[in-house]
C-alpha positions in Angstrom: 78.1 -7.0 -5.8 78.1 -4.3 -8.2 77.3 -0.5 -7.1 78.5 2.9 -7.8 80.8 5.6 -6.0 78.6 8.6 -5.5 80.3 12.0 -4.2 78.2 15.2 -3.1 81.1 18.3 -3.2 80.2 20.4 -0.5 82.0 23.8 0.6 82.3 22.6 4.0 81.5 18.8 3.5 82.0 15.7 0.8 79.1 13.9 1.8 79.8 10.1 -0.2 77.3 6.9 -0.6 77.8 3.4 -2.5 74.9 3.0 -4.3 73.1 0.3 -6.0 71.1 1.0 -8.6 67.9 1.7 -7.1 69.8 4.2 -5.2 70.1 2.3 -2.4 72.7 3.3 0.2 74.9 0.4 1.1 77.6 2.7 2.5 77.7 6.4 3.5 79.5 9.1 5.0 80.9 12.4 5.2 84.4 14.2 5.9 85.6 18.0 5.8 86.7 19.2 1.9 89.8 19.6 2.0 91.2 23.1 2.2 94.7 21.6 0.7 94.4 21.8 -2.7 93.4 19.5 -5.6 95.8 16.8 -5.2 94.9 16.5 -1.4 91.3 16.0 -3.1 91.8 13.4 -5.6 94.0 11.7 -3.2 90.9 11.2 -0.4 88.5 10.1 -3.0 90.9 7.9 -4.8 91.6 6.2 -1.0 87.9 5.7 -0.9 87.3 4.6 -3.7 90.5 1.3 -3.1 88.6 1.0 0.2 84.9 0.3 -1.1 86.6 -2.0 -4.1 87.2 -4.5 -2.0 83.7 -5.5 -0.9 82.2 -4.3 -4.0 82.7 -4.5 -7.5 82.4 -0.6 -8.6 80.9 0.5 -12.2 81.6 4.3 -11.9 81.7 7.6 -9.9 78.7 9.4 -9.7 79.9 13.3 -8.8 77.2 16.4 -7.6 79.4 19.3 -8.0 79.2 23.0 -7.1 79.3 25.8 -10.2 78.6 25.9 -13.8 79.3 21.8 -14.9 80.2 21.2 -18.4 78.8 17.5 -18.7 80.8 16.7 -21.8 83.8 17.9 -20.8 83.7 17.6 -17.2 85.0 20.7 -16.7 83.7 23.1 -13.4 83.2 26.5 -14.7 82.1 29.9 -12.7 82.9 29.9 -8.9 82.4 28.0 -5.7 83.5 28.2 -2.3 86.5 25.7 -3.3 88.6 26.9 -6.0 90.5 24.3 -7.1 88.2 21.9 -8.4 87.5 24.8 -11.1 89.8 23.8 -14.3 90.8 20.8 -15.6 88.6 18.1 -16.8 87.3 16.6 -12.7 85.7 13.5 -14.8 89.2 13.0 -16.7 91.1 13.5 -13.3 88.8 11.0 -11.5 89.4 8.6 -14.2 93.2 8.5 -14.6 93.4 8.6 -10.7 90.9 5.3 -9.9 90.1 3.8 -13.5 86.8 3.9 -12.8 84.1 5.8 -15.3 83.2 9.0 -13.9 80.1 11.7 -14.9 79.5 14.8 -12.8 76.7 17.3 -12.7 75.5 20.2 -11.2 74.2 19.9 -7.8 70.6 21.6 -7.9 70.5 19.7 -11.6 71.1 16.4 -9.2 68.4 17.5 -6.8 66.5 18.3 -9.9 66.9 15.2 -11.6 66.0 12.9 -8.1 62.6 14.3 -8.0 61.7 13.5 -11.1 63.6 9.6 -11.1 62.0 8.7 -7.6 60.8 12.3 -5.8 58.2 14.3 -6.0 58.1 14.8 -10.3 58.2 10.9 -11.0 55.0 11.4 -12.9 56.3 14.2 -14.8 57.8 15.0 -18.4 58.1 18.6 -17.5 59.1 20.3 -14.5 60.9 23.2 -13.2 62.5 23.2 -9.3 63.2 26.4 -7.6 65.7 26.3 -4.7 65.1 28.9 -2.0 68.2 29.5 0.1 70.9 32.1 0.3 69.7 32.9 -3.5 67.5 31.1 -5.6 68.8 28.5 -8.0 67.2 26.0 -9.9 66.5 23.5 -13.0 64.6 23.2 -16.1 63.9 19.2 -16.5 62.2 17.8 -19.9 61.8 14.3 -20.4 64.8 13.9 -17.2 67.4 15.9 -19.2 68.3 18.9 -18.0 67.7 22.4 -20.2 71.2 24.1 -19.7 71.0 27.0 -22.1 73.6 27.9 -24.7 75.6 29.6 -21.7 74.9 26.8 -18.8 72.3 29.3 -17.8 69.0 27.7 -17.8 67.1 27.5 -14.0 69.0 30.7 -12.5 65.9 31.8 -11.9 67.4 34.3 -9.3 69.0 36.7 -11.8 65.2 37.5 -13.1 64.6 41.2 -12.2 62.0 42.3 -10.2 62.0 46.0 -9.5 61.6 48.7 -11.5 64.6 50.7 -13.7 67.2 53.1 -12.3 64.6 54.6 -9.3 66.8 57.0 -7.3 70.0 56.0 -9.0 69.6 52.5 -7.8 70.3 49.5 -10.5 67.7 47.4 -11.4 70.1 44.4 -10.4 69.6 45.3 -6.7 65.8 43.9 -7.3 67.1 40.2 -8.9 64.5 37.7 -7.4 67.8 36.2 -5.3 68.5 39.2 -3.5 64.8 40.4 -2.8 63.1 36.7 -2.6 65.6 34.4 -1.3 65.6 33.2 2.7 68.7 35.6 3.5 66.4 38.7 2.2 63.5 37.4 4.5 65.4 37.6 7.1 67.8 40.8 6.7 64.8 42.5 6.0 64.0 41.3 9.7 66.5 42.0 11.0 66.4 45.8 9.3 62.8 46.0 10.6 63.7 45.4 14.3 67.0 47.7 13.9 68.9 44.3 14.7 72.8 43.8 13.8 72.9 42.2 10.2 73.7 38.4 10.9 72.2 38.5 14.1 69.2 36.1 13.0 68.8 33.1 10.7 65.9 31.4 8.9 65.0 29.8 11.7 64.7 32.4 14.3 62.6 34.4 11.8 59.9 31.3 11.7 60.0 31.5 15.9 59.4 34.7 15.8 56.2 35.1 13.9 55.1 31.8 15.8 55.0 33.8 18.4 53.3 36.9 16.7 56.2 39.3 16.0 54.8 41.7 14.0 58.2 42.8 11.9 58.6 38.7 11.3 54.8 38.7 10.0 55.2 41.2 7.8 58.0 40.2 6.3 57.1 36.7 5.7 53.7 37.9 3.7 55.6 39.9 2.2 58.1 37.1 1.3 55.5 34.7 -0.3 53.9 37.8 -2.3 57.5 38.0 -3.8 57.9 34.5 -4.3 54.4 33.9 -5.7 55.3 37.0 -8.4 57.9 35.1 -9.4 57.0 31.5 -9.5 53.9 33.5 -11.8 56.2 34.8 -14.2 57.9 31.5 -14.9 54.9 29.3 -15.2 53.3 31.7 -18.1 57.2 32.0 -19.5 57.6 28.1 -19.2 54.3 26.6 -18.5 55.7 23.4 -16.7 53.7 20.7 -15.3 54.9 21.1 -12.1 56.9 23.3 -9.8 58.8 22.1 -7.1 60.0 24.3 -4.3 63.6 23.3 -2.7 66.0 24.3 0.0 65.6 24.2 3.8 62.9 26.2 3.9 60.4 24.3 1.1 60.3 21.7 4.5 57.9 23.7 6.4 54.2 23.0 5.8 53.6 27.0 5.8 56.2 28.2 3.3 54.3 26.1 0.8 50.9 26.9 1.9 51.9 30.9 2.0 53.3 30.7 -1.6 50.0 28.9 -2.9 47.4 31.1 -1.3 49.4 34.3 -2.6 49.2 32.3 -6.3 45.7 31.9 -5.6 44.9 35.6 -5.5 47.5 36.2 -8.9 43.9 35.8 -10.9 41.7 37.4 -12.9 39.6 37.1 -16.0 42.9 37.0 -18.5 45.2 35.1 -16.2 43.3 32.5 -15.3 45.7 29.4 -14.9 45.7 27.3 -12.0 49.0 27.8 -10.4 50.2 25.7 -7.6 53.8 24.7 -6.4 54.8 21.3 -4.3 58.0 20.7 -2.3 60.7 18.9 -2.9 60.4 15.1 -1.6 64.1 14.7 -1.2 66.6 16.9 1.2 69.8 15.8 2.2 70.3 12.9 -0.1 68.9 14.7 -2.9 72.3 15.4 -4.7 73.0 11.7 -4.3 70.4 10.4 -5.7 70.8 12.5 -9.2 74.4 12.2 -9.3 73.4 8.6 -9.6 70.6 9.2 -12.0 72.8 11.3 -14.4 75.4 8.4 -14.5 73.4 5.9 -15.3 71.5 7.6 -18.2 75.3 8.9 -19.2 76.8 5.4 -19.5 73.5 3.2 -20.4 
């Protein structure tokens, strides 16, 4: 039976799937990434990939990869939370060490590129996702190709600023839409408003806490989808997708998404008048998966 060798690279996990190509699992799994080294890398997946031969007849590996992916190349570029795999050519590594045809891609491009193959964008030409999480990420997609940018730069949505210039000596890249907007500033700015320890809450604690009427996790959770909303503005009249997609942990509860599209409700007036509305993401954990997939195909059609 022929499938595909699909491989999410994780900081903490390698999350794997065979795959047919309706992006049907037929085998998954996860293990820890190695900590070793490169060779201690290629060595795992090689060993997988000698293990799933044998009931199925392999076409390719399918890779989502952390940092700034060169496509053509295959080259990782910028930095992730594992070091090695930044360098030499992963595609060309993959190749020479299991003879198999290889592609990799940027994971929020993969999660990107799902929603609009089988998620939540199918019936879309152009979309934009925005993933909310300890920054905010994201993707450009036009007819299912990604927009990188002549510097790999297109969807970093988070560097946009947001502030205002040099107030009180204090640059206006300490007011990016990451590092006011994102789910870690909702919920330092929590933790700042209850004079709590920084790291002493999460996400999730935050969302407990105004269920149960905390005032300081109220606040700051208005004040979260105001910030969000401003920005999710700027980029539709900048962009002017069909759709916008929200991503990330957080896009999965019901109130995130109805917070962000009451606060674009009230971003109107006589001039802008556009109807702007966001959606989440349809896929989570497999998302990566499911566009690493995507990208291959399209890559060796």
């Amino acid at each position: 039976m022929k499938a595909y060798m699909v491989i999410d690279i994780g900081g903490t996990y390698i999350k794997y799937a065979v795959m047919d190509r309706e992006a049907n699992k037929k085998k998954s799994g996860k293990f820890p990434t190695p900590k070793e080294g490169l060779e201690t890398f290629l060595q795992l997946i090689g060993d997988m990939v000698e293990k799933y031969k044998k009931s199925y007849e392999l076409e390719g590996i399918a890779i989502s990869s952390p940092g700034a992916v060169d496509v053509k190349t295959g080259m990782i570029g910028g930095a992730s939370a594992i070091p090695y795999i930044h360098g030499g050519s992963m595609t060309n590594l993959l190749k020479e060490r299991t003879g198999l045809k290889a592609s990799i891609e940027n994971d929020a491009n993969c999660a990107a590129l799902a929603e609009g193959w089988l998620g939540a964008a199918k019936d879309a030409d152009y979309y934009i996702c925005i993933v909310i999480g300890t920054g905010i990420g994201g993707s450009i997609v036009i007819n299912h190709s990604i927009l990188r940018g002549a510097s790999l730069h297109g969807g970093e949505f988070g560097y946009m600023i947001m502030g205002e210039s040099y107030q009180n000596g204090i640059s206006p890249l300490q007011s990016t839409w990451s590092l006011t907007a994102s789910t870690n500033a909702l919920v330092r700015e929590v933790e700042r408003k209850k004079s709590l320890t920084q790291g002493l809450l999460n996400g999730e604690e935050v969302f407990r806490l105004a269920e149960m009427g905390d005032p300081a996790a109220l606040e700051a959770l208005e004040r979260f989808y105001k910030k969000i909303a401003i920005g999710i503005y700027n980029l539709k009249y900048a962009l002017d997708p069909e759709k916008i997609l929200i991503g990330g942990g957080i896009s999965k509860r019901r109130e995130v998404i109805e917070g962000i599209n009451r606060e674009l409700r009230l971003l109107k007036d006589d001039i802008s008048s556009l109807h702007i509305e966001v959606e989440a993401c349809e896929f989570d954990n497999d998302a990566n998966l499911i566009g690493a997939l995507f990208h291959f195909l399209r890559a060796h059609a």
